[in-house]
FIPA-605497 format. One record per residue (C-alpha): z, x, y; residue number from 0; residue in three letters. Coordinates in steps of 0.2 Angstrom, whole numbers, plus 2048, in hexadecimal, padded with zeros to 3 digits. Example, Ala and Ser with C-alpha at 12.3 -4.5 7.8 and 13.67 -1.06 7.14 Angstrom:
{{827; 83E; 7EA}; 0; ALA}
{{824; 844; 7FB}; 1; SER}
This chain:
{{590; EE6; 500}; 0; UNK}
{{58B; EF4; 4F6}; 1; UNK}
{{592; F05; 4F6}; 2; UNK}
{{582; F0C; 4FA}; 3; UNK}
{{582; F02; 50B}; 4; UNK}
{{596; F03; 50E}; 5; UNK}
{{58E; F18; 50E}; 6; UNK}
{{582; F11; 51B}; 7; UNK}
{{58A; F06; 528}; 8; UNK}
{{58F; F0C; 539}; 9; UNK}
{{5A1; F07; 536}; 10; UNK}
{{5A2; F13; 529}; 11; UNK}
{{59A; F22; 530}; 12; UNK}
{{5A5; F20; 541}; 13; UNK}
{{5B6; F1F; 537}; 14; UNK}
{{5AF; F2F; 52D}; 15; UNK}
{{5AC; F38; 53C}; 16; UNK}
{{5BD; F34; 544}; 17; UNK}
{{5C4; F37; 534}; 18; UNK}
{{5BE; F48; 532}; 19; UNK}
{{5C3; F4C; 547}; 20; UNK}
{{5D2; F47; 543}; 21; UNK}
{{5D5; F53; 533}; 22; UNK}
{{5CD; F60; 53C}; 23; UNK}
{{5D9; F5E; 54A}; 24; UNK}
{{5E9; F5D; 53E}; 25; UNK}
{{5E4; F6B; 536}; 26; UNK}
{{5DF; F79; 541}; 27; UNK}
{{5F0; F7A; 548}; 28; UNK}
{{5F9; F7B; 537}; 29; UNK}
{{5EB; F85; 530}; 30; UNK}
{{5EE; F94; 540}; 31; UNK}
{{602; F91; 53C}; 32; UNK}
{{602; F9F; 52E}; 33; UNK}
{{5F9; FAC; 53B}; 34; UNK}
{{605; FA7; 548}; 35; UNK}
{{614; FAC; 53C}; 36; UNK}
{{612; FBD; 53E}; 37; UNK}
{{612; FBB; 550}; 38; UNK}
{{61C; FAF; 556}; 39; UNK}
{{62F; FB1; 550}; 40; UNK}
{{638; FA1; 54B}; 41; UNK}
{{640; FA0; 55C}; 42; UNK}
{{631; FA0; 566}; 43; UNK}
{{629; F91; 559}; 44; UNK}
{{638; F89; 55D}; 45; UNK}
{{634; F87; 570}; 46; UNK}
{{622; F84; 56C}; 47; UNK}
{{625; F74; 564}; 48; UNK}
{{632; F70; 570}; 49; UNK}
{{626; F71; 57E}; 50; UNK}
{{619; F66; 573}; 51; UNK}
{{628; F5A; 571}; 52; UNK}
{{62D; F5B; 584}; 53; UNK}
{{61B; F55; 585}; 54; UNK}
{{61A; F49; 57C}; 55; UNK}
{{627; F40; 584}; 56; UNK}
{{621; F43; 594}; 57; UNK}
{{60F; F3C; 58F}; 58; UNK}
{{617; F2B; 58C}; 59; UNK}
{{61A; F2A; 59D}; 60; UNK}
{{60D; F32; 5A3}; 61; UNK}
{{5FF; F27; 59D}; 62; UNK}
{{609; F16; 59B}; 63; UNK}
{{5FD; F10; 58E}; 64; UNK}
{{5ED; F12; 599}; 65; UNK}
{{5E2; F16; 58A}; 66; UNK}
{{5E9; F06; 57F}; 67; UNK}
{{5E5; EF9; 592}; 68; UNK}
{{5D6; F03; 595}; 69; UNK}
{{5D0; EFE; 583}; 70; UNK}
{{5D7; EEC; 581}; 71; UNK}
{{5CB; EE8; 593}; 72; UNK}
{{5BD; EF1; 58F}; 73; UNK}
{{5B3; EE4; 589}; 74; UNK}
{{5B8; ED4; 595}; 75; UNK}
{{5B6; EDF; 5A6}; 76; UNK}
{{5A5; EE4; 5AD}; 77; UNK}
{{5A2; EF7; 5AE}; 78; UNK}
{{5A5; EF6; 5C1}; 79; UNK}
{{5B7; EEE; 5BF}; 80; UNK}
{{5BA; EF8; 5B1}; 81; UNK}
{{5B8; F09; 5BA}; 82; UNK}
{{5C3; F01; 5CB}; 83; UNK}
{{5CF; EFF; 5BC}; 84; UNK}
{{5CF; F10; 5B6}; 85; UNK}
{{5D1; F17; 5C7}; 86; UNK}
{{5E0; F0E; 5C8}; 87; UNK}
{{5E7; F13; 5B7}; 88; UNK}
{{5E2; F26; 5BD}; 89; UNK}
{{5EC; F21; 5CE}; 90; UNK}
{{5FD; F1A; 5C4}; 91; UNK}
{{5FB; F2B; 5B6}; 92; UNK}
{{5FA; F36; 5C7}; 93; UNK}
{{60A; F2C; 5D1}; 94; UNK}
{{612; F2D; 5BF}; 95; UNK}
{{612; F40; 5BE}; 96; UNK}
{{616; F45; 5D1}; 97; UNK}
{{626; F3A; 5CB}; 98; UNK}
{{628; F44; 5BB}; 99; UNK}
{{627; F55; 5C5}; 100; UNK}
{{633; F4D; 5D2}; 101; UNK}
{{640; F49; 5C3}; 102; UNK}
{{63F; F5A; 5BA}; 103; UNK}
{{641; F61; 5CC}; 104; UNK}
{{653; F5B; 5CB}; 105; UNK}
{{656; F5B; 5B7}; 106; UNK}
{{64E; F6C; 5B4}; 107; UNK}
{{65E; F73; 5AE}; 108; UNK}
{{663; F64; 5A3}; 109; UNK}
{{652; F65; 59B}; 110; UNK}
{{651; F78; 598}; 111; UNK}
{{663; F76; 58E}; 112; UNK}
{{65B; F6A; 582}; 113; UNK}
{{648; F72; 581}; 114; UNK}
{{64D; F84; 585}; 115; UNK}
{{63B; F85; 592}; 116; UNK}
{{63B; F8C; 5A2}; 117; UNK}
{{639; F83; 5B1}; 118; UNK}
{{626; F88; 5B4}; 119; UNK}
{{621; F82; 5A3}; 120; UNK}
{{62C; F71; 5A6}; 121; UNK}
{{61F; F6E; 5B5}; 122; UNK}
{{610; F74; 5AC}; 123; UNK}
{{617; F68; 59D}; 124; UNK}
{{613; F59; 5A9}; 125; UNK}
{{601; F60; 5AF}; 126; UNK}
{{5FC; F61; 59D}; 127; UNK}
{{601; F4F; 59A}; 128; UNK}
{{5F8; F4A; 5A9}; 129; UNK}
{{5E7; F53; 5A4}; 130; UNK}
{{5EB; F51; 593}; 131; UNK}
{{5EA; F3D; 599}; 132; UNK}
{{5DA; F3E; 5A0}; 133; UNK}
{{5D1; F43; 590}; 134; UNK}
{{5DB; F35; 584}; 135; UNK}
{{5D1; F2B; 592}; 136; UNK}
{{5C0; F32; 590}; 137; UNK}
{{5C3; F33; 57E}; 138; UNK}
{{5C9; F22; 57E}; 139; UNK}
{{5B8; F1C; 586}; 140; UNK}
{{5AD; F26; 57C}; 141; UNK}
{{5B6; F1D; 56D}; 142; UNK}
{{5B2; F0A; 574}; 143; UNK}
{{59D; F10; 579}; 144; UNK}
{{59F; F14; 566}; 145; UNK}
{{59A; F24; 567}; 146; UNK}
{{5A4; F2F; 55A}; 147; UNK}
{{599; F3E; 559}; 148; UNK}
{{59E; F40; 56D}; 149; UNK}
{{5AE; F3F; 569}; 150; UNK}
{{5AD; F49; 55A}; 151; UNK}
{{5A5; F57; 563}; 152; UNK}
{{5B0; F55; 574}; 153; UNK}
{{5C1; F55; 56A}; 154; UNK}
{{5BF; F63; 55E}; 155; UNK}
{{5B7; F6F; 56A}; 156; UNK}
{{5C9; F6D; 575}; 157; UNK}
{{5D1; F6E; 564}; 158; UNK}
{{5C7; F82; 561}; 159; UNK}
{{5CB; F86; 574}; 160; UNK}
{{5DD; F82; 572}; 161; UNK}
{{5DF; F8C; 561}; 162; UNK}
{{5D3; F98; 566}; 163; UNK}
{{5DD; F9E; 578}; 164; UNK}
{{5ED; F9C; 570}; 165; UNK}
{{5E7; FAA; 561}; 166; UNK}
{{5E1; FB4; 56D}; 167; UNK}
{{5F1; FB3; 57A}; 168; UNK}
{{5FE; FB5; 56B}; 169; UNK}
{{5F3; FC2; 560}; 170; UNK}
{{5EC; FCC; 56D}; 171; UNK}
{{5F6; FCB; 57D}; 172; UNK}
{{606; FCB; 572}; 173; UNK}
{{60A; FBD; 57D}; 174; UNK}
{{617; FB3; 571}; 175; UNK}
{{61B; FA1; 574}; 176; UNK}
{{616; FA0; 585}; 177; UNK}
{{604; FA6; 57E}; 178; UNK}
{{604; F98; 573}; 179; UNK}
{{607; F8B; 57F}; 180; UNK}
{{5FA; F92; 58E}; 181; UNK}
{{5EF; F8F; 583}; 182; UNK}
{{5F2; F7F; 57E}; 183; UNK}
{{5F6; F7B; 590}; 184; UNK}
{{5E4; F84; 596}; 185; UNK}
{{5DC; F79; 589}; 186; UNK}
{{5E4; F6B; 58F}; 187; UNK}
{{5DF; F6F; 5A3}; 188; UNK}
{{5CC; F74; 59E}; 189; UNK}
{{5C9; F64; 595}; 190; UNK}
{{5D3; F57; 59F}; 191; UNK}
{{5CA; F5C; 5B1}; 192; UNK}
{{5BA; F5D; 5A5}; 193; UNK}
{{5BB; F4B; 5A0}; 194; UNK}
{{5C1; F45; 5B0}; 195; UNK}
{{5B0; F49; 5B7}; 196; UNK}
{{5A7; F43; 5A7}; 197; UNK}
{{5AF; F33; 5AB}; 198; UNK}
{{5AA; F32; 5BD}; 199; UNK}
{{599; F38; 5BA}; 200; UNK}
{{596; F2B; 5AD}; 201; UNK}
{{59B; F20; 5BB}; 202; UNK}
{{5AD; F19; 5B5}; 203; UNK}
{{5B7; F1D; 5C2}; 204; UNK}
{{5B3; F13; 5D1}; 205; UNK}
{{5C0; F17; 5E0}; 206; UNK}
{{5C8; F07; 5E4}; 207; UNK}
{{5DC; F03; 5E7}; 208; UNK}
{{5DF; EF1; 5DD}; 209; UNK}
{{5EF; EEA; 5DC}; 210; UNK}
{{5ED; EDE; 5CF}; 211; UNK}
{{5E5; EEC; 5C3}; 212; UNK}
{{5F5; EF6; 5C7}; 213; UNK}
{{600; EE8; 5C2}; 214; UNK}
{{5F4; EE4; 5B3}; 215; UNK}
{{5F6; EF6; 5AC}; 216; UNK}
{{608; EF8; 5B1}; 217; UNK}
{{60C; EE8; 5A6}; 218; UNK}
{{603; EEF; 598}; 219; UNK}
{{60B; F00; 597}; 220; UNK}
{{61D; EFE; 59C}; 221; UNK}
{{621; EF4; 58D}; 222; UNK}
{{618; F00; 583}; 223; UNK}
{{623; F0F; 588}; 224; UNK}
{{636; F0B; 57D}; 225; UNK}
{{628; F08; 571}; 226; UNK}
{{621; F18; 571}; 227; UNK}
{{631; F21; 574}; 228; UNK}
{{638; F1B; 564}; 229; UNK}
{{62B; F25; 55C}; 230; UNK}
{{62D; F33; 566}; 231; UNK}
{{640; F32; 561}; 232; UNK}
{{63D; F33; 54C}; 233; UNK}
{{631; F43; 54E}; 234; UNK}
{{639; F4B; 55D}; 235; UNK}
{{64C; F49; 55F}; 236; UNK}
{{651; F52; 554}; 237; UNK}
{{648; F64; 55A}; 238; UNK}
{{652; F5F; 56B}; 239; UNK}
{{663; F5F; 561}; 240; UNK}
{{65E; F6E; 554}; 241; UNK}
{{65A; F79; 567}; 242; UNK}
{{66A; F71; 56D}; 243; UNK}
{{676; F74; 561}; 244; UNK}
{{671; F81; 557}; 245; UNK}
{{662; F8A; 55E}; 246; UNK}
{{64D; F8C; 561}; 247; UNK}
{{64D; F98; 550}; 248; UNK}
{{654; F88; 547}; 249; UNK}
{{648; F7F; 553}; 250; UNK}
{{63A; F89; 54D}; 251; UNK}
{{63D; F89; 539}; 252; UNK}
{{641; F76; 53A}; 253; UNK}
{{62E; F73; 541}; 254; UNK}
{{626; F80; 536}; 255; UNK}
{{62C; F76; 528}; 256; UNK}
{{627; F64; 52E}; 257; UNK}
{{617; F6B; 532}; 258; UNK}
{{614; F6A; 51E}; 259; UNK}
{{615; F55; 521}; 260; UNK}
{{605; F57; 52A}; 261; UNK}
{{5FD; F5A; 51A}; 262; UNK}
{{603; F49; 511}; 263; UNK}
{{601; F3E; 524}; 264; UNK}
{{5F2; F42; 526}; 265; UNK}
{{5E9; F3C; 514}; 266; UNK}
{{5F6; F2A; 519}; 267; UNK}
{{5EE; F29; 528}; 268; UNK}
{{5DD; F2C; 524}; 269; UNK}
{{5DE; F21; 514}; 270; UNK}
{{5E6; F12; 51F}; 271; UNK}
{{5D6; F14; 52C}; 272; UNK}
{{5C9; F11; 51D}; 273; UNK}
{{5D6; F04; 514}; 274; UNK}
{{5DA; EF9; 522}; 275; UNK}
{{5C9; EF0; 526}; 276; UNK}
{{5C6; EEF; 516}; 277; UNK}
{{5D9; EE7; 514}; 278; UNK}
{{5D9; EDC; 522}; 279; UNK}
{{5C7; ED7; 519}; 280; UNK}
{{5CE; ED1; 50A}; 281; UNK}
{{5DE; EC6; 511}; 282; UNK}
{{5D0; EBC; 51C}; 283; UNK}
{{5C7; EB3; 50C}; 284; UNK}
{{5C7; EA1; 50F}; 285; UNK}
{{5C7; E9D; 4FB}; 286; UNK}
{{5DA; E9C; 4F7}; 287; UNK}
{{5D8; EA2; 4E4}; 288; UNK}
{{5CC; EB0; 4EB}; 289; UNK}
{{5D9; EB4; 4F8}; 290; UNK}
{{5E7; EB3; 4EA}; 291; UNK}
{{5DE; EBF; 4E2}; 292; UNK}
{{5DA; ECC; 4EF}; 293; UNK}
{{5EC; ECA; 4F4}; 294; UNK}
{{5F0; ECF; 4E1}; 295; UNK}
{{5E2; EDD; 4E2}; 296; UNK}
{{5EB; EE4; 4F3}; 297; UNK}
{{5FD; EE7; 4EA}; 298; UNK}
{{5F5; EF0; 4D9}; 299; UNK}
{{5EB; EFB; 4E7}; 300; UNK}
{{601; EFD; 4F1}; 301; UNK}
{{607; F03; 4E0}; 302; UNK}
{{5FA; F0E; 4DB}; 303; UNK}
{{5FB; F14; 4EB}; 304; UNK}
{{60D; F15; 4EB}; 305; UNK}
{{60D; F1F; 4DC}; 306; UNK}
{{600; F2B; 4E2}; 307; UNK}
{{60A; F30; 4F1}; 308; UNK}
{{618; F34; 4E7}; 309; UNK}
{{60E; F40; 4DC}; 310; UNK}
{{607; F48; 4ED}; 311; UNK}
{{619; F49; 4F4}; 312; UNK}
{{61E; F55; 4E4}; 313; UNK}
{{60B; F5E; 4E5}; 314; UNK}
{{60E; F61; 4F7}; 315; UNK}
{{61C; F68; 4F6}; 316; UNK}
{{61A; F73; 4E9}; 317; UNK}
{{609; F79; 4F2}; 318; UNK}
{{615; F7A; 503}; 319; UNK}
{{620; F85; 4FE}; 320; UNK}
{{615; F90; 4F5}; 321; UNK}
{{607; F92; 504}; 322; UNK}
{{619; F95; 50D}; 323; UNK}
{{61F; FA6; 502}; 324; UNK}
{{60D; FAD; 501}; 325; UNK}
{{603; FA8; 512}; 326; UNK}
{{612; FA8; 51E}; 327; UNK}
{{61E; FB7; 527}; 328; UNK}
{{62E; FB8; 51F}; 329; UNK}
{{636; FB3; 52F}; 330; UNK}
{{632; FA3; 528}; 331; UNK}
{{639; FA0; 519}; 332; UNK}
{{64A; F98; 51B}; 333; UNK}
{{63B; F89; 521}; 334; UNK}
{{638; F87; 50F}; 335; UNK}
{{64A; F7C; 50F}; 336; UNK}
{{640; F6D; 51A}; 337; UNK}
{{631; F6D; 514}; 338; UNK}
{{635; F62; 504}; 339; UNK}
{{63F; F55; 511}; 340; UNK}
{{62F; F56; 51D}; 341; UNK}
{{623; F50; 50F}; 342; UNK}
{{62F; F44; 508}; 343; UNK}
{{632; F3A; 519}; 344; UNK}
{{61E; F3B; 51D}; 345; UNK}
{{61E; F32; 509}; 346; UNK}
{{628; F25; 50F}; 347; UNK}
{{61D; F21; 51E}; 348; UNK}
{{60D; F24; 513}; 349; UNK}
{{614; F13; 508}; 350; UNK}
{{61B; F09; 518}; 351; UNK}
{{608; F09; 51C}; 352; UNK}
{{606; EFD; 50C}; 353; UNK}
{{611; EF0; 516}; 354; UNK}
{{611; EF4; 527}; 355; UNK}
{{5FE; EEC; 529}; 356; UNK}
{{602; EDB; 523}; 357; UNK}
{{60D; EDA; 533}; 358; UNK}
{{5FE; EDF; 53D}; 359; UNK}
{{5F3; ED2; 535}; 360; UNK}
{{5FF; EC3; 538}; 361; UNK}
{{602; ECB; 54B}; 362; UNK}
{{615; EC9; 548}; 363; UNK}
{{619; EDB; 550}; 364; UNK}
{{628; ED5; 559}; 365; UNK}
{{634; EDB; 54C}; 366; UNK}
{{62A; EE8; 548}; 367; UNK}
{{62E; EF2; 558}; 368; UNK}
{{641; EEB; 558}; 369; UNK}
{{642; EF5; 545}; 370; UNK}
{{63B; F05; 54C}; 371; UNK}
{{646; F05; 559}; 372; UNK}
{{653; EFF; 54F}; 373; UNK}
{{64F; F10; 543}; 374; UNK}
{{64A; F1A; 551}; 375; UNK}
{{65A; F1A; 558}; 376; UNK}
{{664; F1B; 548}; 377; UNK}
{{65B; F2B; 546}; 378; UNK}
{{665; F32; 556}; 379; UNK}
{{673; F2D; 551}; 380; UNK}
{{673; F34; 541}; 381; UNK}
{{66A; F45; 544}; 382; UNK}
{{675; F49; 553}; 383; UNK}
{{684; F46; 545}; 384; UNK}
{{67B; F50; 536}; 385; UNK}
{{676; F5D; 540}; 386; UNK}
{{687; F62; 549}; 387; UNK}
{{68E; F62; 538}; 388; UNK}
{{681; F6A; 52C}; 389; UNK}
{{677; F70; 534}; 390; UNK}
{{663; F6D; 538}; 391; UNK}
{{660; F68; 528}; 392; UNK}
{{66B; F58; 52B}; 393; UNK}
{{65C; F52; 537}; 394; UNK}
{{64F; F56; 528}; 395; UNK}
{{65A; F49; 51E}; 396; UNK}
{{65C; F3E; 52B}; 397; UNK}
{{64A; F3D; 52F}; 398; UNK}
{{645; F3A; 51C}; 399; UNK}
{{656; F2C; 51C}; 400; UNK}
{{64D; F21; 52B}; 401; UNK}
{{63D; F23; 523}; 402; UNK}
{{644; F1C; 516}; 403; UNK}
{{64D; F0F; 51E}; 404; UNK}
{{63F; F0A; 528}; 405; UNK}
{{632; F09; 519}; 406; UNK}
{{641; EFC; 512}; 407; UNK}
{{642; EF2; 51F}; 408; UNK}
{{62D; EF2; 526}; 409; UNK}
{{62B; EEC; 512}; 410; UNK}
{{639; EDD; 512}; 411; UNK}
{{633; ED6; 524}; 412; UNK}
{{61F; ED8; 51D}; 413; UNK}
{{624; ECD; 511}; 414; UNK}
{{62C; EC0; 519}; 415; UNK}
{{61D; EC0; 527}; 416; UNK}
{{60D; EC1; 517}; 417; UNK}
{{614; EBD; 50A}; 418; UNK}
{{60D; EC8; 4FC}; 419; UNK}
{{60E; EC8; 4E8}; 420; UNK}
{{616; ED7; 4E5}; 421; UNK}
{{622; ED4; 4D6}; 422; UNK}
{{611; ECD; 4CE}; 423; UNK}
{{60A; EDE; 4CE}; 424; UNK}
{{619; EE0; 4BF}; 425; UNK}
{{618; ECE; 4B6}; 426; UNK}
{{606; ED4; 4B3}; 427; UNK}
{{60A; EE5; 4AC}; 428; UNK}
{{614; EDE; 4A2}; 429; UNK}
């Protein structure tokens, strides 16, 4: 295939689109965090990004994984069952949340010691997760009808209404952090009840109680959610401890500076979501000396990669700190201390993408998910240490450590699952 016609093919144009969604979408937010500086001191970004971490964690068990069951049956169910079966995932996500509300009814007071939010904004953290549910499912759809220039359009226009109240709440109104999070949280409402009556109207949600789909969906998710939380646990732990222990200002320096690892994250991501077909392409030749030489072809591409990662991790950096003296409000500038650790952890996640797909493409994911647990939980352990004895710039290091660590061992068990000439990469060199 040419290069010409790789320009040309669907597949391509749909990855692009997303792609550029998804930049838009990682960027708008970092690119408003300058303007939001001068408004906002550290102590109120601090409990914004708690409350974006209370929802995250309050998402996993919200949505229980419908999207991932709602994709793997798209294509065996007929459109009738498959909209009974999304009734009843809407049915489990609605029971889920009147169960959230009724825990935070009685653990209000724990949570606020950890997140430093109000009771109202506790509640309100669940409604969000709930419509914010409803719109990963008609996203979600929109995704398998292949139609990315819906989902384009649907996503970033939330994305404008989200930035564009909370501007407008923090700037104008003088609102502070609570601006900030209504208008994420009016977004959030808008678009959820919006696409929970696309998804009716386009006749995917067809009212009717079934116990086997409940079942079905409940056996799907639930085994997802330690899964999940272990990702949850090595990006948002250690904001909990930092309010706990030390304070939101801390809270709010801390995620100013890991914001800058958006920047490296992103171009990983993006370039593992064009590489990866193309990977798993290559590793499928049948002709053994073809395949040899693929495999060969693959590790040069690693290294390069590798390398160029690490050139980015000083560029970044450098570029980080300086966008943080000249763009952002004083208030800010002790974040300059985590912004080198940010980028550096998001360098080491950036290269455990060069292993971590030969364990999806021998489906040996078992131990996968035993060593991010296993990481995700040394993490706790040693941020709640690091931090009560330096300080919060003991969770940057810890977070950089397991990153580390778990870009080790992702690359030793690849390995030993797809066995891959990477010491062949120097013989040749040489």
């Amino acid at each position: 295939m040419n290069i010409k016609a790789i320009f040309n093919h669907p597949l391509f144009k749909s990855s692009l689109i997303y792609t550029l969604c998804a930049a838009i979408n990682k960027a708008v937010p970092f690119l408003i965090l300058p303007v939001l500086s001068y408004y906002l001191i550290p102590s109120d970004y601090g409990i914004v990004a708690n409350y974006s971490v209370l929802l995250s964690i309050i998402s996993i068990f919200v949505i229980l994984g419908l999207n991932g069951a709602i994709s793997v049956n798209y294509f065996t169910l007929s459109k009738t069952d498959l909209s009974k079966y999304i009734f009843n995932g809407i049915l489990l996500i609605l029971i889920s949340s009147l169960i959230l509300i009724i825990g935070i009814f009685f653990l209000n007071e724990i949570i606020y010691s950890f997140f430093k939010l109000p009771k109202t904004y506790q509640y309100l953290s669940v409604l969000m997760a709930l419509t914010s549910a409803f719109t990963t499912i008609n996203l979600t759809l929109l995704r398998l009808e292949d139609k990315p220039f819906s989902f384009g359009v649907y996503e970033i226009s939330k994305t404008v209404l989200d930035i564009g109240l909370s501007l407008t709440l923090v700037v104008v109104y003088k609102m502070g952090w609570i601006g900030r999070v209504d208008g994420m949280l009016i977004a959030s409402l808008l678009f959820g009840f919006l696409s929970l009556y696309i998804i009716y109207s386009r006749g995917y949600l067809k009212f009717n109680y079934d116990k086997t789909f409940i079942i079905g969906i409940l056996a799907f998710g639930l085994p997802l959610i330690p899964h999940s939380l272990s990702f949850w646990l090595r990006s948002g732990v250690d904001r909990i401890f930092i309010t706990k222990y030390i304070g939101e200002a801390e809270t709010g320096l801390y995620a100013t500076g890991f914001q800058f690892g958006i920047l490296i994250s992103f171009l990983t991501l993006s370039f593992n979501n064009a590489f990866l077909p193309y990977m798993y392409k290559l590793l499928t030749e049948k002709n053994i000396e073809k395949l040899n030489r693929n495999k060969e072809g693959l590790v040069k591409l690693a290294y390069y990669g590798i390398v160029g990662l690490i050139v980015m991790c000083v560029i970044f950096t450098i570029g980080s700190n300086f966008i943080l003296e000249y763009f952002f409000s004083d208030k800010y500038a002790s974040a300059s201390e985590f912004i080198f650790w940010a980028i550096l952890s998001q360098t080491f996640q950036g290269i455990y993408l060069f292993f971590v797909n030969y364990i999806f493409f021998v489906k040996k994911t078992k131990y996968l998910a035993m060593i991010t647990f296993f990481c995700a939980s040394l993490q706790v352990v040693l941020s709640y240490l690091l931090i009560n004895k330096i300080g919060a710039i003991g969770a940057a290091y810890s977070t950089a450590f397991i990153s580390f660590i778990n870009l080790l061992l992702v690359a030793y068990y690849s390995n030993k699952v797809y066995e891959m000439p990477w010491l062949e990469f120097f013989r040749t060199s040489k």
